[in-house]
VMD Tcl script that draws the C-alpha trace (Angstrom):
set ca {
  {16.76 34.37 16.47}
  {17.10 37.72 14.34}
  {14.40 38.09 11.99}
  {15.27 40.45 8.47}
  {11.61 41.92 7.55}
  {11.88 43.00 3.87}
  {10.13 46.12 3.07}
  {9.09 47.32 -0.54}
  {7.52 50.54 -1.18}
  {7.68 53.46 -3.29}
  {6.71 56.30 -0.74}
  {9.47 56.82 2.14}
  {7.13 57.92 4.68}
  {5.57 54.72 4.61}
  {8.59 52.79 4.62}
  {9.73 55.24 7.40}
  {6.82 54.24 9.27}
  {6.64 50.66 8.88}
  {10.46 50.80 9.68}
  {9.20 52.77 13.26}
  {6.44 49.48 14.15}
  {8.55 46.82 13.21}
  {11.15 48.45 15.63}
  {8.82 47.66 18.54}
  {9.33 43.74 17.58}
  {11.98 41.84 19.69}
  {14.88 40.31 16.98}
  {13.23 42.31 14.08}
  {15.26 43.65 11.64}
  {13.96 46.18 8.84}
  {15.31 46.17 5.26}
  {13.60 48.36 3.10}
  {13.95 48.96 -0.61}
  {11.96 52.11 -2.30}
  {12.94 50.28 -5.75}
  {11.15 46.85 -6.21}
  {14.03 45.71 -8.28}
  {16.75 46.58 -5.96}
  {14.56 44.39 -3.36}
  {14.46 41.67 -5.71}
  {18.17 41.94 -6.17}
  {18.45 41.49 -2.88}
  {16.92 38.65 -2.61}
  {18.97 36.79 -4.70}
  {21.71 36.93 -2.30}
  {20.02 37.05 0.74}
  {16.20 34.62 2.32}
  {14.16 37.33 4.37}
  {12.01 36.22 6.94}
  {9.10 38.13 6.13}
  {8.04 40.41 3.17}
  {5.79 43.50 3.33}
  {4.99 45.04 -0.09}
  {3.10 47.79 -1.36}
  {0.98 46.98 -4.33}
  {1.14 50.83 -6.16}
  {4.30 51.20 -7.03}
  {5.90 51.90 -10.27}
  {7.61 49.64 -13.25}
  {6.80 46.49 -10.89}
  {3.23 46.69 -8.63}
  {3.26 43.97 -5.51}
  {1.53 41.67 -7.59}
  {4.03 41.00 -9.97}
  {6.87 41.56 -7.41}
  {5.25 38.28 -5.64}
  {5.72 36.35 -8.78}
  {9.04 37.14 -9.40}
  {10.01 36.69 -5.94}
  {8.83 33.18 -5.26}
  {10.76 32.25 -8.49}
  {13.95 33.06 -6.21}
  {15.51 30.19 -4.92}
  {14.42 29.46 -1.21}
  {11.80 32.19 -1.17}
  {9.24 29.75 -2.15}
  {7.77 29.77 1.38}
  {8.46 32.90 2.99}
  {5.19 34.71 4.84}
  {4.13 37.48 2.34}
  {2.32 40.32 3.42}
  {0.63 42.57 0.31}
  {-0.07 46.37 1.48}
  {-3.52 47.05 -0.08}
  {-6.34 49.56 -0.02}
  {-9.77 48.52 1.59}
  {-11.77 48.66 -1.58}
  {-8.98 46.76 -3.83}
  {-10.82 42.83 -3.55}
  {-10.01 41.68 -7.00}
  {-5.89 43.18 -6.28}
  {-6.16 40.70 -3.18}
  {-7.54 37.61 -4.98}
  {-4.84 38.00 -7.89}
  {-1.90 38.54 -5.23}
  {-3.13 35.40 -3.02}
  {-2.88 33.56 -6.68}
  {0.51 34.71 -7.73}
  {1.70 33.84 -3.40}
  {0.65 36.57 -1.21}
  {0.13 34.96 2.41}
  {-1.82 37.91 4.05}
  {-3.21 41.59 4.21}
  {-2.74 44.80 5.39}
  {-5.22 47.72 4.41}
  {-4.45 51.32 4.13}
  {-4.24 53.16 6.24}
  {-2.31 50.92 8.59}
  {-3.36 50.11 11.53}
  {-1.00 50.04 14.36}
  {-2.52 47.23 16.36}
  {-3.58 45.11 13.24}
  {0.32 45.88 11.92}
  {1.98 44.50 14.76}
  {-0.71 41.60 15.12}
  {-0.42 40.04 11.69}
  {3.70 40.58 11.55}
  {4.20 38.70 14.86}
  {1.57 36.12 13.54}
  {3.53 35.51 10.22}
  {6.66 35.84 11.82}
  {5.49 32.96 14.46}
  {5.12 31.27 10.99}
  {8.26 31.77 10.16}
  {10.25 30.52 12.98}
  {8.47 27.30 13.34}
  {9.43 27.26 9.55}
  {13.70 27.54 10.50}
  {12.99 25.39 13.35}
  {11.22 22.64 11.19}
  {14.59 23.09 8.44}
  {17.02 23.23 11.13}
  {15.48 20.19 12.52}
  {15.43 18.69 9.10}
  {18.93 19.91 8.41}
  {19.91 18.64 11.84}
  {18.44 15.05 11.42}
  {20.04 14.50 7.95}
  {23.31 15.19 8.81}
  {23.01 12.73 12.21}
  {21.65 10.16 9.67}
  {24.85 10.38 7.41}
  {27.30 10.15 10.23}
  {25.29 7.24 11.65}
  {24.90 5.43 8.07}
  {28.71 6.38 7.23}
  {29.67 4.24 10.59}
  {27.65 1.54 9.81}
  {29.03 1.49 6.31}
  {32.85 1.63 7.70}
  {32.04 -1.16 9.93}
  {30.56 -3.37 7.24}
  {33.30 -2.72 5.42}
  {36.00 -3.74 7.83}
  {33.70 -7.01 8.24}
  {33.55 -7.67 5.02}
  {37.97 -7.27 4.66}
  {38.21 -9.42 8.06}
  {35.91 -11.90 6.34}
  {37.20 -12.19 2.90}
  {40.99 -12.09 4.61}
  {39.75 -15.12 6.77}
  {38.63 -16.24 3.87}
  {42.40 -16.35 2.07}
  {44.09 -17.30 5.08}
  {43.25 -21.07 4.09}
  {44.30 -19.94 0.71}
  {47.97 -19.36 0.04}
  {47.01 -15.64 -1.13}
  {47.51 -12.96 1.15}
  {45.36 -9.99 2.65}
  {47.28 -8.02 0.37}
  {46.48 -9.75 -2.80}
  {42.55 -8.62 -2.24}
  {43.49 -4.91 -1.17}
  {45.67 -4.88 -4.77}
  {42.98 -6.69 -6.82}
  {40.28 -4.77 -5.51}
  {41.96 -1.42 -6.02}
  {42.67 -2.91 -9.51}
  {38.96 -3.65 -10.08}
  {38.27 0.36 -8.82}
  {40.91 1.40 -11.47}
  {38.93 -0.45 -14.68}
  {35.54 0.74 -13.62}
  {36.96 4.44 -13.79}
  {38.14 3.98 -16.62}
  {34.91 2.36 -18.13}
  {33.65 5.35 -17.34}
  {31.63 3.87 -14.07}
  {30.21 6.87 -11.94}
  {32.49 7.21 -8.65}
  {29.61 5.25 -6.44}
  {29.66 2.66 -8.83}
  {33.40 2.65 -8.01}
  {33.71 2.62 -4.97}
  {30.98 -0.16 -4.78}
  {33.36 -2.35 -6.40}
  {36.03 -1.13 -4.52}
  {34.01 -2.77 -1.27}
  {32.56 -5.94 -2.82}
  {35.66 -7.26 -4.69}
  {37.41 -8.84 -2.07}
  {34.73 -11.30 -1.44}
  {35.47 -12.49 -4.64}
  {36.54 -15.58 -2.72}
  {34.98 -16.01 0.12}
  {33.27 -19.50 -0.79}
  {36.79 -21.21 -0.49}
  {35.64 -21.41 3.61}
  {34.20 -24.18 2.06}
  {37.06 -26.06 0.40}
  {38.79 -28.78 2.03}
  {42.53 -28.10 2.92}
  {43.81 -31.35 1.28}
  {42.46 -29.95 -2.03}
  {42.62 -25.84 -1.21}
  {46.63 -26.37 0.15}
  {47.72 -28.58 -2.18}
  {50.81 -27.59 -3.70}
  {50.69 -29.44 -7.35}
  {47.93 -29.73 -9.69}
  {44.66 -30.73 -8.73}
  {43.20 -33.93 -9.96}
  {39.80 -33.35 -12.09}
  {37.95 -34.85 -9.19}
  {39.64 -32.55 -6.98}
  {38.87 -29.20 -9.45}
  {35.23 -30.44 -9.58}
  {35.74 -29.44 -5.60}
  {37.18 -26.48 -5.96}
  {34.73 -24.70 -8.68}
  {32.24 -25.04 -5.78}
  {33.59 -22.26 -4.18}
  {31.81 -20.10 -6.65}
  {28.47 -20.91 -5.76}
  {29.30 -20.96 -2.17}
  {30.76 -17.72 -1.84}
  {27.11 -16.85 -3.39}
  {25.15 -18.62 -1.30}
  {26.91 -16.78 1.72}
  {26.06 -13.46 0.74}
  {22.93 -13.92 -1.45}
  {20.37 -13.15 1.04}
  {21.81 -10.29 2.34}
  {20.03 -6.96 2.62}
  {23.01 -4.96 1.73}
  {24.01 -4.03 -1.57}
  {27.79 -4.40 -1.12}
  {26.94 -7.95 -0.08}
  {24.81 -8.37 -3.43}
  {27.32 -6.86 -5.33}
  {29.61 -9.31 -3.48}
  {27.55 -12.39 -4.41}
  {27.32 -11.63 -7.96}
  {31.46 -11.66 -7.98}
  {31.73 -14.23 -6.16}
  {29.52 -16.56 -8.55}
  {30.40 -15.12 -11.80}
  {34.47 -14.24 -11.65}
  {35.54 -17.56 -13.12}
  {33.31 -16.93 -16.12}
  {35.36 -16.95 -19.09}
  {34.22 -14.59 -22.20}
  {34.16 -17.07 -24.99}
  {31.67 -19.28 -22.24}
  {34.38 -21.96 -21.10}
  {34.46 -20.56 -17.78}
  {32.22 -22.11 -14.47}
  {30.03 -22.26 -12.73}
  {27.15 -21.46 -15.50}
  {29.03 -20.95 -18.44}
  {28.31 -17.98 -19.26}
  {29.23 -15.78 -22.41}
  {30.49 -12.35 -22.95}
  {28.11 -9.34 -21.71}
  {26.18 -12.57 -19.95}
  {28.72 -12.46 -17.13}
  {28.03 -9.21 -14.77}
  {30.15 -6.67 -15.45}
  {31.96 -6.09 -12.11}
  {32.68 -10.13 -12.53}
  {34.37 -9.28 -15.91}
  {36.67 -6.37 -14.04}
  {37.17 -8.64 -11.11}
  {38.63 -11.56 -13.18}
  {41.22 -9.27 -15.03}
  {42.52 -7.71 -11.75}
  {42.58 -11.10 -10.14}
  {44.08 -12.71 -12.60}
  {46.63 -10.38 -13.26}
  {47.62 -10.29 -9.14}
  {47.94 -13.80 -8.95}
  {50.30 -14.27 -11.81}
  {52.43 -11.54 -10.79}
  {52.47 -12.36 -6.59}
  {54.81 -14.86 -5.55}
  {52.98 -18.50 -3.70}
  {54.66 -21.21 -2.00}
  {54.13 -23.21 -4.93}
  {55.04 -20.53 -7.70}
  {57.50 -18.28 -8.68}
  {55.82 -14.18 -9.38}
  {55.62 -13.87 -12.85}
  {57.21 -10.93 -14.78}
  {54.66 -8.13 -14.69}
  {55.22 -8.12 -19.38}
  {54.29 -11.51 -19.32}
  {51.21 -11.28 -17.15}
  {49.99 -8.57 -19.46}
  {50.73 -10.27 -22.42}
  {48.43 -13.24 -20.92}
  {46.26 -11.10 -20.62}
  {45.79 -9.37 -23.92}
  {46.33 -13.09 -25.40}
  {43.14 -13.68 -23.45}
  {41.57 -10.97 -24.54}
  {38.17 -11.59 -26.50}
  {38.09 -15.36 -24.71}
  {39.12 -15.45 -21.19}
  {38.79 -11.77 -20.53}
  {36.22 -9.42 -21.41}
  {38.61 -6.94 -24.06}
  {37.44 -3.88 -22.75}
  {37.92 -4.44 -19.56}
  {41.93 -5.83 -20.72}
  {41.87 -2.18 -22.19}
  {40.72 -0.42 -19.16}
  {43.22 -2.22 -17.28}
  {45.99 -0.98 -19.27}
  {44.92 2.48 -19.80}
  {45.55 3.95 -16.55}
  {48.86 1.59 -16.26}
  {51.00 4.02 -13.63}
  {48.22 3.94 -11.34}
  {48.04 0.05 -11.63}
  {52.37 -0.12 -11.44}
  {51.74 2.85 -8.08}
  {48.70 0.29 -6.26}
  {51.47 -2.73 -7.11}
  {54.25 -1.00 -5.00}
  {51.77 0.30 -2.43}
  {50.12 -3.04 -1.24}
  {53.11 -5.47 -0.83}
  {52.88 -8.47 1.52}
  {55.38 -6.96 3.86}
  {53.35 -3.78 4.70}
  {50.22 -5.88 5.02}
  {49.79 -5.26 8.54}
  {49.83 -1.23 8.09}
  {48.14 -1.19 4.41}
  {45.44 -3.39 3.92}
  {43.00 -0.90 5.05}
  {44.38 1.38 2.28}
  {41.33 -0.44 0.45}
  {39.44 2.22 2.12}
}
mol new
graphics top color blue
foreach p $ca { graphics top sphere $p radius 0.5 }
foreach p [lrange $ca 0 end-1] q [lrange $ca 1 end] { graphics top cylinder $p $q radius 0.2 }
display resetview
């Protein structure tokens, strides 16, 4: 490990000699700077590992060359040593104020020289070690949490697809809905982790229908008002499954899940909630899902034209729908037309994962 020893003062034979010690140091390299401010310069571009400076020197003494130097950006902790004479005790107290780590007094001594630069350079390589380390461990701990992440996310799609396999929806319908759900929070002006947060927890919007009976979750005509007291349920299920959950996606998830059949104007279930009462990413999830189901073809339902989907939903704008969410829907439409075309039923086998 090659160590750069910065060197700072004004007289060249004493850079000349300090140059000469340090050269007896294994992995030592000199830099040395007659001109304080060229040294400071320096440092702006480039960490040293260790810093000898004179005090006397001109325009800028060591003292104030300490100051300005741990005001550089990662030269807050590098070892310091201030070049002083014998007598100077008050110099020493003001440079250990303004940073200084240690001492040498003129005239140098060889043996105390090479003594207190190996010491602070012992310093400084436990120092790298201790950032490498650090630098080390944090990048492990993103590739583990990104796994773990991209394998609760593929749960979470085989669940909520397992989910809408006793549904006459397809895996495809939450891939497009979801995607549609990413494209209103951007354009809410949602920060991109808020996006892609949604992005993961909308296709559980569902997920309580596991706990629908087929007669009434297959049933190809209307459901009795018995039978639709059934089927609300699946709100509050789908909430009660992921409610407990330690994971925020899942959270996220159970707040969908119990709030996307909330209507604006507070006709919706399971609480009847009104306007900025229903969570937000509820309000984005019901437009996208809303508008995918009307315009995806079911076994008991033609696909509606995508105009007259949107003109349900500005109709519902202000009671059904939350109108700026409607808005945000609309305002990025080619995207919305481009995530139609990309997710179709047919390429659900290759594309569903597109989600991610």
């Amino acid at each position: 490990m090659e160590m750069n020893i910065l060197v700072i003062d004004d007289a060249p034979m004493n850079v000349a000699l300090q140059c000469h010690l340090l050269g007896k140091i294994e992995d030592c390299r000199p830099v040395s700077f007659l001109d304080p401010e060229s040294a400071l310069a320096w440092c702006e571009e480039h960490i040293p590992d260790l810093v000898m400076v004179d005090f006397m020197m001109p325009v800028i003494d060591g003292v104030e060359f300490i100051r300005r130097f741990r005001c550089i950006y990662g030269c807050q902790d590098i070892p310091v040593l201030m070049i002083t004479a014998n007598d100077e005790v008050e110099l020493r107290y003001q440079a250990l104020e303004a940073g200084a780590n240690d001492f040498l007094i003129k005239p140098i001594d060889k043996i105390e020289f090479l003594a207190r630069t190996k010491n602070m350079l012992a310093l400084r390589r436990n120092q790298r070690y201790l950032e490498d380390r650090a630098a080390w461990l944090d990048v492990e701990v993103r590739k583990a949490t990104a796994e773990i992440r991209k394998r609760e996310q593929e749960t979470v799609l085989r669940l909520s697809k397992a989910a809408d396999s006793r549904d006459p929806e397809t895996g495809a319908h939450i891939v497009r809905m979801a995607n549609y759900s990413r494209v209103i929070a951007e354009q809410l002006g949602l920060s991109a982790a808020q996006q892609q947060l949604i992005l993961e927890a909308a296709p559980m919007h569902d997920i309580g229908k596991v706990g629908i009976p087929d007669h009434i979750l297959l049933k190809p005509g209307k459901l009795s008002i018995e039978e639709f007291a059934i089927m609300k349920k699946h709100a509050m299920l789908g909430y009660q499954i992921l409610a407990e959950s330690q994971s925020e996606m899942l959270q996220v998830g159970a707040e969908i899940a119990l709030s996307h059949h909330e209507k604006f104007d507070g006709s919706g279930y399971p609480h009847g909630l009104v306007g900025e009462e229903i969570p937000l990413f509820a309000r984005i999830v019901a437009v996208a899902d809303v508008f995918d189901a009307l315009t995806s073809e079911r076994p008991y339902k033609t696909a509606w034209d995508i105009d007259k989907a949107l003109a349900l939903l500005h109709e519902g704008a202000g009671s059904h729908f939350d109108p700026q969410c409607v808005a945000a829907f609309v305002a990025d439409w080619p995207q919305i037309l481009e995530i139609k075309a990309r997710y179709q039923e047919e390429n659900e086998q290759d594309q569903s994962y597109g989600l991610y």
